[in-house]
N, C-alpha and C positions, 0 to 999 in steps of 0.2 A: 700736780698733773699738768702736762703740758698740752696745751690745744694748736693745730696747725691749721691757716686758713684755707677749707677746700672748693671755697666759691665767694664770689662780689658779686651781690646783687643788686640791682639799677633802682629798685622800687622795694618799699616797706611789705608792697607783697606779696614779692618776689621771692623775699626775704625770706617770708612766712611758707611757702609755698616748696621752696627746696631744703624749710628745716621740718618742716611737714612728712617729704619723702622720705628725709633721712631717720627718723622717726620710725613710719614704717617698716622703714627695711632694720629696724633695728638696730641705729647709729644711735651715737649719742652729742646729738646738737647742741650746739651752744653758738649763742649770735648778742657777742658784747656790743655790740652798737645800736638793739634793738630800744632801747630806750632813752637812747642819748638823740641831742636836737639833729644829730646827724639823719635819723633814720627817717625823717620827711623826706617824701621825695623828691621836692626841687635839690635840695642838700646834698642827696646822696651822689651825685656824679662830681660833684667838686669837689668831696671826701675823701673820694678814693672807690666809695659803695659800702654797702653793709654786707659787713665782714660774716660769714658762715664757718666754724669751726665746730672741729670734731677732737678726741682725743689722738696722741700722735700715734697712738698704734692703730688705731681707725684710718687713720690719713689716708692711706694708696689705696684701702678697697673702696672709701666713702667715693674720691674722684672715680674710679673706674665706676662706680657707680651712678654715680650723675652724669659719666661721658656716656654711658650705655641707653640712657633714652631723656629725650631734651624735657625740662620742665614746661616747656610752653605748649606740646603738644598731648593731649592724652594719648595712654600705650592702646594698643592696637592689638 
């Protein structure tokens, strides 16, 4: 199965927090870096971030999905 990155997260729980949503809505997350020394978060902005993937046939609804309401805000 192939996974495609649909988000970089700044912070470990950040990480946590839009693999949390995608959960929810019934994706299926997967976050390879969640346990690697990258996933601290001084680390994670000199890494690149902590990678969020989904399966590739998930891929364009999971982004439409996290473009449709930001993780930092609660929905309204």
């Amino acid at each position: 199965m192939d996974f495609v990155t649909v988000y970089k997260a700044v912070t470990a729980a950040q990480s946590q927090i839009v693999r949390s949503r995608l959960e929810a809505a019934e994706f299926h997350p997967f976050v390879p870096d969640d346990l690697s020394p990258f996933g601290s978060d001084p680390l994670a902005l000199g890494s690149g971030g902590i990678r969020i993937q989904v399966p590739a046939e998930e891929a364009e609804e999971a982004k439409a999905f996290l473009a449709s309401e930001p993780a930092d805000e609660p929905a309204s």
